[in-house]
C-alpha positions as CSV (number, residue, x, y, z in Angstrom):
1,X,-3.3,36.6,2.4
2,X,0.2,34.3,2.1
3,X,0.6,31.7,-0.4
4,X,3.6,30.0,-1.3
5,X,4.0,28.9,-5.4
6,X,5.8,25.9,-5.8
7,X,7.3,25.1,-8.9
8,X,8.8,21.8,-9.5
9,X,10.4,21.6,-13.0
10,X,10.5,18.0,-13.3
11,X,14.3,15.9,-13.5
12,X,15.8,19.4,-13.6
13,X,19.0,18.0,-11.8
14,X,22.1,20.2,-10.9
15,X,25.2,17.9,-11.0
16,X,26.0,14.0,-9.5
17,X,25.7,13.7,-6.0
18,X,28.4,12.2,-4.0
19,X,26.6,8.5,-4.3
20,X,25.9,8.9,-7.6
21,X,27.9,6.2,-9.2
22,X,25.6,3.4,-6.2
23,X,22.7,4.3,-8.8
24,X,25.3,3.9,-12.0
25,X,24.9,7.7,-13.0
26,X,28.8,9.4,-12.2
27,X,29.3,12.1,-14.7
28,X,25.3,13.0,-14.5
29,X,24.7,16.6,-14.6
30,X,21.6,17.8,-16.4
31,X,21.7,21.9,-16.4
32,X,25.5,20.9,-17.6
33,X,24.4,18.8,-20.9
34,X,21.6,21.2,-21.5
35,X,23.1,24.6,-20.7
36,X,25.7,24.3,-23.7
37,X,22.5,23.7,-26.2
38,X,22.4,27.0,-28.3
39,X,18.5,26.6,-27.9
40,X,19.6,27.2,-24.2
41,X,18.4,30.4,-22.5
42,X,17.5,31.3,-18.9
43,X,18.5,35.0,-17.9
44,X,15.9,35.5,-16.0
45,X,16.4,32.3,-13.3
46,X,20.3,34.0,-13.7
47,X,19.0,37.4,-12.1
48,X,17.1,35.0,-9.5
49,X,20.5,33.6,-8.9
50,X,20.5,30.3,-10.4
51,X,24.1,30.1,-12.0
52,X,25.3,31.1,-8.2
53,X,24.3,27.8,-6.6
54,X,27.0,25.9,-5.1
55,X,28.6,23.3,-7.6
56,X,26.8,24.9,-10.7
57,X,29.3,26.0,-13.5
58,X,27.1,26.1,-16.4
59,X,26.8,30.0,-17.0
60,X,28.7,33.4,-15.0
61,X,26.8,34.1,-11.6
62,X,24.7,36.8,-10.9
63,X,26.8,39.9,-9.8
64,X,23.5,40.7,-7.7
65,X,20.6,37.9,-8.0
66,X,17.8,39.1,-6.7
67,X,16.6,35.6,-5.0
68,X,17.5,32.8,-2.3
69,X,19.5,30.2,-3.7
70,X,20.6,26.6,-2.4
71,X,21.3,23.2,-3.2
72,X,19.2,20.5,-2.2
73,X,20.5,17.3,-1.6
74,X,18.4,14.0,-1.5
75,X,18.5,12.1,1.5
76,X,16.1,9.3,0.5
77,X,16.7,5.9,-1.0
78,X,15.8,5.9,-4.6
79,X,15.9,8.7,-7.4
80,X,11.9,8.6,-8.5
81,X,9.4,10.9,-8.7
82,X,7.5,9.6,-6.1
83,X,10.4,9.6,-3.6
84,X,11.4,13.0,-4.4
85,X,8.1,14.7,-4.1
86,X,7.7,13.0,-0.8
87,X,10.9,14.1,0.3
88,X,10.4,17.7,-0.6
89,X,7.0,17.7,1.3
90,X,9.0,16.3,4.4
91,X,8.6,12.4,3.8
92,X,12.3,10.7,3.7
93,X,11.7,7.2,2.8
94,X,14.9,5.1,3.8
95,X,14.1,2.5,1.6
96,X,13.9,2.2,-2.2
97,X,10.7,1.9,-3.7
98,X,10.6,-1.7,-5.5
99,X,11.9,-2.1,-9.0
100,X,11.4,-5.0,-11.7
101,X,14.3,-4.9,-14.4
102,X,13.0,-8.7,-15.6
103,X,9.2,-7.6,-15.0
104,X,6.4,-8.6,-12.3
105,X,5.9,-12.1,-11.0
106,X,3.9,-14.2,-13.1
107,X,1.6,-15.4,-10.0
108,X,1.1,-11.7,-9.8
109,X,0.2,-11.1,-13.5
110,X,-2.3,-14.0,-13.6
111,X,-3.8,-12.6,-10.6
112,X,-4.1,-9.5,-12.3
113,X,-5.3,-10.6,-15.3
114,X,-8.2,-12.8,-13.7
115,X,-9.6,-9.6,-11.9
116,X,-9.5,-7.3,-15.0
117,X,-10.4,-9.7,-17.2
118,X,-7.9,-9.4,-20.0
119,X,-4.7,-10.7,-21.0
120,X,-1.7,-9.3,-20.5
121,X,1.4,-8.7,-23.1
122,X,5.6,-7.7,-22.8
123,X,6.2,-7.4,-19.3
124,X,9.4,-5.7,-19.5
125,X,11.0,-2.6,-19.2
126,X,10.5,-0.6,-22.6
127,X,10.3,2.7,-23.9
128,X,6.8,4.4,-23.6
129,X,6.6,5.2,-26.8
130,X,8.0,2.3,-28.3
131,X,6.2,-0.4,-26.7
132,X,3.1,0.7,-28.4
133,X,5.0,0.3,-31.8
134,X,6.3,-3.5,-31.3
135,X,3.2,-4.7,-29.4
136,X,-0.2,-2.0,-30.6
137,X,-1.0,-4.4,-33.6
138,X,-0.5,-7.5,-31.1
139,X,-3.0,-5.3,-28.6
140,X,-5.5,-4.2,-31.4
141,X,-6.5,-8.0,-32.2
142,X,-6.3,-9.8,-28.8
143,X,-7.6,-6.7,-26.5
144,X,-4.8,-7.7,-24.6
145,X,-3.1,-4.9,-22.4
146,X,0.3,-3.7,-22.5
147,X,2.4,-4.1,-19.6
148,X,5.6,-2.7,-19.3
149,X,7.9,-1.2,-16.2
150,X,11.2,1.1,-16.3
151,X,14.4,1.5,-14.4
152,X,11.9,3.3,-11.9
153,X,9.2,2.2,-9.4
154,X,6.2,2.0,-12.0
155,X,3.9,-0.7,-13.2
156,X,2.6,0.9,-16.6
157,X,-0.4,-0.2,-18.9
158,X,-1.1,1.0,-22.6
159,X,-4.4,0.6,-24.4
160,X,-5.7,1.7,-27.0
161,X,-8.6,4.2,-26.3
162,X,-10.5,2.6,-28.9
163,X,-10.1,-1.3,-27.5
164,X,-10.1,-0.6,-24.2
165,X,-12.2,2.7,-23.0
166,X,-10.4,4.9,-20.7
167,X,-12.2,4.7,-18.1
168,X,-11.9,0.8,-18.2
169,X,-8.0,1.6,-18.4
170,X,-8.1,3.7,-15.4
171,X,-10.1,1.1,-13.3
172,X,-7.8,-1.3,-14.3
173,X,-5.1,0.4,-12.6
174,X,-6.9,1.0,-9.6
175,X,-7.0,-2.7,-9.0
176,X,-3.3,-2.8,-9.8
177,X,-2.6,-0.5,-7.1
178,X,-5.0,-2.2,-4.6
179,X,-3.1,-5.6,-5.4
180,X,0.6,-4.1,-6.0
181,X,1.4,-3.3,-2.1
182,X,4.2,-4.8,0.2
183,X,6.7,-6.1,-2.0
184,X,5.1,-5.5,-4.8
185,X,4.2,-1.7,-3.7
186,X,5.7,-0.2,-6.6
187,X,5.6,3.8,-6.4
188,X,3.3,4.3,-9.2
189,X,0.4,2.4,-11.7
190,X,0.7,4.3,-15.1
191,X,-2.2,4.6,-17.3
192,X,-1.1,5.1,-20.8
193,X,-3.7,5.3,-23.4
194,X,-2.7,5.7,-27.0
195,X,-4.6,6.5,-30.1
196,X,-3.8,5.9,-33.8
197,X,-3.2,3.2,-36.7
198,X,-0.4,0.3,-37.1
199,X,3.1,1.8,-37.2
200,X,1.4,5.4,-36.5
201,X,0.6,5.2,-33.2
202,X,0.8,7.9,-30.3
203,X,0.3,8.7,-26.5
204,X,-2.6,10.5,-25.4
205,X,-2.4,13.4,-22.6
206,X,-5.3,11.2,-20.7
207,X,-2.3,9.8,-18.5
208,X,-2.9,9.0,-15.3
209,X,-1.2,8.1,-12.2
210,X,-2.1,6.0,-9.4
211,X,0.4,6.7,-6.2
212,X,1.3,4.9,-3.2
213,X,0.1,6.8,-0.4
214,X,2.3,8.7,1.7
215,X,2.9,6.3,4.8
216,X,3.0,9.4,7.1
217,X,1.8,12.8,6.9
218,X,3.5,15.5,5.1
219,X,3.8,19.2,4.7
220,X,0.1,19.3,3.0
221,X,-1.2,17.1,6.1
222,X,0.0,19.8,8.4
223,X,-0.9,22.7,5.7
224,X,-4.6,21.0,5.3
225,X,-5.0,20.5,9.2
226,X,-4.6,24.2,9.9
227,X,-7.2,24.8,7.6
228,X,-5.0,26.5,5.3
229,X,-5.6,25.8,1.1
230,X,-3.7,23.1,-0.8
231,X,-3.9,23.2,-4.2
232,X,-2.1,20.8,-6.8
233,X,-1.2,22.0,-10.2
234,X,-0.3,18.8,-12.9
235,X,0.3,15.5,-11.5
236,X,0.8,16.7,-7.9
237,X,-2.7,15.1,-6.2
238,X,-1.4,11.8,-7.9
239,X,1.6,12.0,-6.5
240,X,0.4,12.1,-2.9
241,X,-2.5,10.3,-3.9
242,X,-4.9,13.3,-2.9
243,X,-3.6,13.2,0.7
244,X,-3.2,16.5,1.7
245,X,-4.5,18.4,-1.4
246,X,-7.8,20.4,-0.9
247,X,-7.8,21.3,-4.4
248,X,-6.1,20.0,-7.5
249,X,-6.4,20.5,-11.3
250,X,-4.6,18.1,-14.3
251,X,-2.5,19.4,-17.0
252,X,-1.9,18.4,-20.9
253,X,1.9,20.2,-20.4
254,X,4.5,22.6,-19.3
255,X,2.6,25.8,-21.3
256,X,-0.6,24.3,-19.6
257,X,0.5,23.9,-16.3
258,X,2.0,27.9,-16.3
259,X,-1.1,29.2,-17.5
260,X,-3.0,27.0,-14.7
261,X,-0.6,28.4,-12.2
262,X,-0.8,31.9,-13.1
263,X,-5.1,31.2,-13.3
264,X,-4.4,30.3,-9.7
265,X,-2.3,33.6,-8.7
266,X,-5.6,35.5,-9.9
267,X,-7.4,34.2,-7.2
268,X,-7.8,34.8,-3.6
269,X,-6.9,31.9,-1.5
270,X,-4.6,31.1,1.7
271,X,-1.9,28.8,1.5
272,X,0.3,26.1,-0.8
273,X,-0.3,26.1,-5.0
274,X,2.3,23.1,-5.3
275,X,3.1,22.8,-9.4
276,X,4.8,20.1,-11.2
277,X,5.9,20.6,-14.9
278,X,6.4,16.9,-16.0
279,X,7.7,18.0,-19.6
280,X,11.8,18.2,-18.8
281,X,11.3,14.6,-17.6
282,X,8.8,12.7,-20.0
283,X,9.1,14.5,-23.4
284,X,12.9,15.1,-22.9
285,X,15.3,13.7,-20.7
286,X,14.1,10.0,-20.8
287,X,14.3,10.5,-24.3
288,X,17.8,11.8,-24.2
289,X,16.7,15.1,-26.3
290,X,19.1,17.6,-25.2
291,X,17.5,19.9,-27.5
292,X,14.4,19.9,-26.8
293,X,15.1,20.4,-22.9
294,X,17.2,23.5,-23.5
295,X,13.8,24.7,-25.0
296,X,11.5,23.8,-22.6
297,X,13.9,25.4,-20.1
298,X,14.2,28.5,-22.5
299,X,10.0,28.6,-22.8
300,X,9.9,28.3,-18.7
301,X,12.3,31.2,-18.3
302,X,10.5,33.6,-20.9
303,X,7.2,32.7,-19.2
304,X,8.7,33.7,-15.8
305,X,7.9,37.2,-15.8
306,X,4.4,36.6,-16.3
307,X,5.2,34.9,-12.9
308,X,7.2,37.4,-11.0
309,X,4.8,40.1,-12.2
310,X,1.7,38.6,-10.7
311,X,3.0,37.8,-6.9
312,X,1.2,39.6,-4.7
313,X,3.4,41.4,-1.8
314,X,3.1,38.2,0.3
315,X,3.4,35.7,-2.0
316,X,6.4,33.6,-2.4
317,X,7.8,31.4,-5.7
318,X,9.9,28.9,-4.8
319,X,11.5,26.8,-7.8
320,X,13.3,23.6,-7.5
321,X,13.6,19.9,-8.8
322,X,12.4,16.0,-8.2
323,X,15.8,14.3,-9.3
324,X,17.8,14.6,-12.6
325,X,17.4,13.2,-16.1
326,X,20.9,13.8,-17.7
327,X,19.6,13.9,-21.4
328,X,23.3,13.7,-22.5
329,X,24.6,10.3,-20.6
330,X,23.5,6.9,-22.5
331,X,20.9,6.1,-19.8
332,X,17.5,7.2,-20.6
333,X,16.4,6.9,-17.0
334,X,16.9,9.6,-14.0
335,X,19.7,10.3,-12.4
336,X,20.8,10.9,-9.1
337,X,21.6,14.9,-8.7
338,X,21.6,17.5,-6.4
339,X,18.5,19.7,-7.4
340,X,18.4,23.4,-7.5
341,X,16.7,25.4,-4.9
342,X,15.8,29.2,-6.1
343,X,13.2,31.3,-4.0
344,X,11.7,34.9,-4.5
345,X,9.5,37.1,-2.5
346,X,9.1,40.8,-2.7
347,X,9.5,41.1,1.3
348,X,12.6,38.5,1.4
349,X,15.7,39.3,1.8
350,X,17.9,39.4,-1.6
351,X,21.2,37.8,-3.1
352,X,21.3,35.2,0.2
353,X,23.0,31.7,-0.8
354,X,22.3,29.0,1.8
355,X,25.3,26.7,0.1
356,X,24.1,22.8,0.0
357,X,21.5,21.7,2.3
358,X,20.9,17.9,4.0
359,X,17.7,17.5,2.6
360,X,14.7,18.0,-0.3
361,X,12.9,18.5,3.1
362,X,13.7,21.8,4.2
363,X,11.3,22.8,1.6
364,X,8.6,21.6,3.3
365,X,10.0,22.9,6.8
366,X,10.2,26.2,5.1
367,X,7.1,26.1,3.7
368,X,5.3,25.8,7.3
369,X,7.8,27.6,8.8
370,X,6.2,31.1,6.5
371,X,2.9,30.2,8.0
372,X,3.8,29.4,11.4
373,X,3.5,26.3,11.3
374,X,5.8,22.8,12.4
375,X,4.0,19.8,11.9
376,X,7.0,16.9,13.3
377,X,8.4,16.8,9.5
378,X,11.7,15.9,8.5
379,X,13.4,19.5,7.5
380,X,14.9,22.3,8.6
381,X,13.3,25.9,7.7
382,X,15.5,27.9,5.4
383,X,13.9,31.2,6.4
C-alpha cells in the first residue's frame, strides 16, 4: 500500500519571485510578515526543514531537518488558485486566466440575468465580506443577486440563504460557468451564501466553487487511469472540476480539513489524498490579518504530529503552497511568491535540500514518479 498526502496550505508564499513587481507585489514575502507575529510558532515544519529552504530568512535552520526541502517556483501566467493547483498537478497554463477590475460586460450580465431569472447588483471588485454589508439590504427587497469579482479570475455571487435557496444559488452558477468560457472563461464561479439581519450579516461555509476544467490531463488523470485512488480533501475536486478525483470530501476549515485527512490516513487505500487548507488565504491574508495567519500557521504545526505519527511506512507527506498572500503589504489580493516545498517519508532519505526548482510541477512528476508512473506532464521528479 503507497499513498502520497498532499498538503496545500493555501497562499502560504515564501518570498517575491524575480517577476514579482510585473504583478505589482515587490517586497511580498508572506512566512516574512507572519513569522515575526508573537502568535507565530512552527518547530515542528523547523525539524522538517522548513527555515533551511533557499531564500527563507524568517527563523535559524534546522542543524539536522529530518525532511526534503525545496523551493518551488511558478512558471505559469497568473498567481490564482486555479493556476497554481494546475500547475502543481503538472498543468502550466502560459496564459493568464481573465480578470475584470471594472466588472463583466453588460451584454454578458443581461444574458445572465435573463437565464437565471433575477437581477443582478454591484458588479465590481469588493471585499467578500463587505459587499454583503453595502448591498444585503438592497438584495433582501429586490431578490436581486450580488455580483462582485476580485483582482483574481473569479466571478462571485452572494445571496442570501433565506431569498434565494442554496441550491437555486448553486444552479445559478452552473449556468455562469456554462456561459463564462473563451474570453470570458474566468477560472472560477463563486457561490457565496450569507445568512443574517441588516448591518449583521455573515458568510456561510456552504461555499462553493465552480472551476474551469483542466484543458489537458494532469497528475490525477494519469493517477486515475492506472487505477490507482484519488481522493480530494476541501476544495480540491472544485478546483479540477472533479477531473481526475475518484473520491472527494468538502470542508467547513483548516481544523476540519486535518481531521478529514487524518480520517483518510485510517483507511486502506492506494494512491493520492490531495488536501487544500483554504484558511491562510480566505480568513487571513486577503484580509491582511497578520495575526490571525501566524495562528493558523501555529494550529497547523501543533496538529502535525498527529500527522507524522499516523504515516504508515510507505506513505509520504508532502507540504507546499498555491501562491502567496502577503498579509502585511497594502494589497489584500495574492501575491506572486516562490512557495515552499517540504516532504517526509519514513523510507526517504533525510536533511536533502533540492535548492529552487523550475516548476510547481515537479510535484506532480514526483508524485507519479513514487508509483511508477509518467503520464507526458510538465515536471521533473524530485525523487
Amino acid at each position: 500500500m503507497k499513498r502520497i498526502f498532499l498538503i496545500v496550505l493555501d497562499s502560504f508564499g515564501i518570498g517575491e519571485m524575480p517577476d514579482a513587481a510585473n504583478y505589482g507585489d515587490e517586497g511580498s514575502n508572506t512566512l516574512g510578515t507572519v513569522a515575526k507575529s508573537p502568535e507565530f510558532s512552527m518547530p515542528n515544519m523547523a525539524k522538517l526543514g522548513l527555515f533551511n529552504i533557499d531564500g527563507v530568512t524568517a527563523k535559524t535552520p534546522c542543524a539536522k531537518p529530518e525532511g526534503i526541502v525545496a523551493r518551488m517556483t511558478e512558471q505559469s501566467a497568473g498567481k490564482d488558485t486555479t493556476t497554481g493547483h494546475w500547475e502543481i498537478a503538472g498543468l502550466i497554463s502560459k496564459k493568464p486566466m481573465p480578470t475584470f477590475p471594472n466588472g463583466f460586460p453588460q451584454e454578458f450580465l443581461k444574458a445572465f440575468s435573463k437565464a437565471v431569472g433575477r437581477k443582478v447588483l454591484c458588479n465590481r471588485p469588493y471585499s467578500g465580506t463587505q459587499v454583503i454589508q453595502d448591498y444585503g439590504d438592497e438584495h433582501m427587497q429586490s431578490g436581486a443577486l450580488i455580483v462582485y469579482t476580485s483582482a483574481d479570475s473569479v466571478f462571485q455571487i452572494a445571496a442570501h440563504e433565506d431569498v434565494v435557496p442554496v441550491e437555486e444559488l448553486y444552479r445559478d452558477c452552473e449556468i455562469a460557468r456554462r456561459m463564462l468560457q473563451g474570453d470570458l472563461g474566468v477560472g472560477r464561479v463563486i457561490a457565496r451564501p450569507f445568512v443574517g439581519t441588516s448591518g449583521h450579516y455573515t458568510r456561510t461555509s456552504r461555499r462553493h466553487d465552480f472551476s474551469l476544467e483542466p484543458p489537458q490531463d494532469t497528475m490525477l488523470d494519469v493517477l486515475k487511469e492506472a487505477e490507482y485512488d484519488v481522493i480530494g480533501v476541501g476544495k480540491i475536486n472544485d478546483i479540477f472540476a472533479g477531473k481526475g478525483i475518484t473520491e472527494f470530501v468538502r470542508t467547513q476549515d483548516n481544523a476540519d480539513g486535518i481531521e478529514k485527512t487524518l480520517e483518510y490516513m485510517k483507511r486502506e487505500f492506494n494512491g493520492l489524498c490531495f488536501v487544500n487548507l483554504v484558511d491562510f488565504d480566505m480568513l487571513y491574508g486577503h484580509r491582511n490579518d497578520v495575526a490571525g495567519y501566524a495562528k493558523a500557521l501555529t494550529y497547523f504545526d501543533r496538529q502535525l504530529p498527529r500527522i507524522l505519527s499516523a504515516m504508515e511506512p510507505e506513505d509520504v507527506l508532502m507540504i507546499t503552497a498555491d501562491h502567496g498572500c502577503d498579509p502585511g503589504t497594502p494589497s489584500t489580493d495574492h501575491s506572486r511568491e516562490y512557495t515552499p516545498f517540504v516532504m517526509y517519508g519514513k523510507n526517504l532519505a533525510q536533511g536533502k535540500n533540492l535548492g529552487t526548482r523550475d516548476s510547481f510541477s515537479d510535484i506532480g512528476a514526483t508524485v507519479l514518479d513514487y508509483f511508477g508512473l509518467s503520464g507526458g506532464i510538465a515536471g521533473k521528479s524530485m525523487l
